[in-house]
N, C-alpha and C positions, 0 to 999 in steps of 0.2 A: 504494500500500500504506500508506504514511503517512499519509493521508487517511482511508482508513477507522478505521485507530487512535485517529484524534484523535474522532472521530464518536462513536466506542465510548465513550472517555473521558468526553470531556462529558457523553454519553446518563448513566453511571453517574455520576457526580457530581450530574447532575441527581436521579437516582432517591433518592442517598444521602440529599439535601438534603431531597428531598419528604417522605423517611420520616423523617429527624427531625425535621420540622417536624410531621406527625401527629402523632408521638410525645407530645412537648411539647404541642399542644395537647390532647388528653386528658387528660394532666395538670393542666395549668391548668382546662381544664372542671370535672373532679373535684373540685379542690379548692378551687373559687368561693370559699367563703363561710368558708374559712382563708385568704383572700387578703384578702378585700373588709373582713369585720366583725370587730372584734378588741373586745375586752371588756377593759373597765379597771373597777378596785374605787380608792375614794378612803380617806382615814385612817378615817371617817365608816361604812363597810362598806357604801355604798352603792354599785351597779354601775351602769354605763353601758356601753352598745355605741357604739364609734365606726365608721362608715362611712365606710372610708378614700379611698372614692368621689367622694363628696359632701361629707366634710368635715361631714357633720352629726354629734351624738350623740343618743341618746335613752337615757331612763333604764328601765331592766330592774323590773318589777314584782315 
């Protein structure tokens, strides 16, 4: 009887895990490009995007 309990257990902790791990990744899908590119302005009112990826920047036209 105790054996099936523990089975049960695991099986659901397993499940819990799986579905916030979905969860969270949708999230983070969604919001790529609020993750990835952030936009900085200098004194000069010139902007740049940095790409927190790659560590590049380029300058916004």
């Amino acid at each position: 009887m105790i054996l099936t309990y523990s089975k049960i257990y695991k099986s659901r902790l397993l499940l819990i895990n799986l579905i916030i791990l979905i969860s969270l990744g949708f999230v983070i899908f969604k919001n790529i490009d609020e993750i990835r590119f952030v936009k900085i302005v200098n004194e000069q009112g010139e902007a740049f995007i940095l790409d927190r990826f790659t560590s590049k920047i380029k300058m916004v036209n």
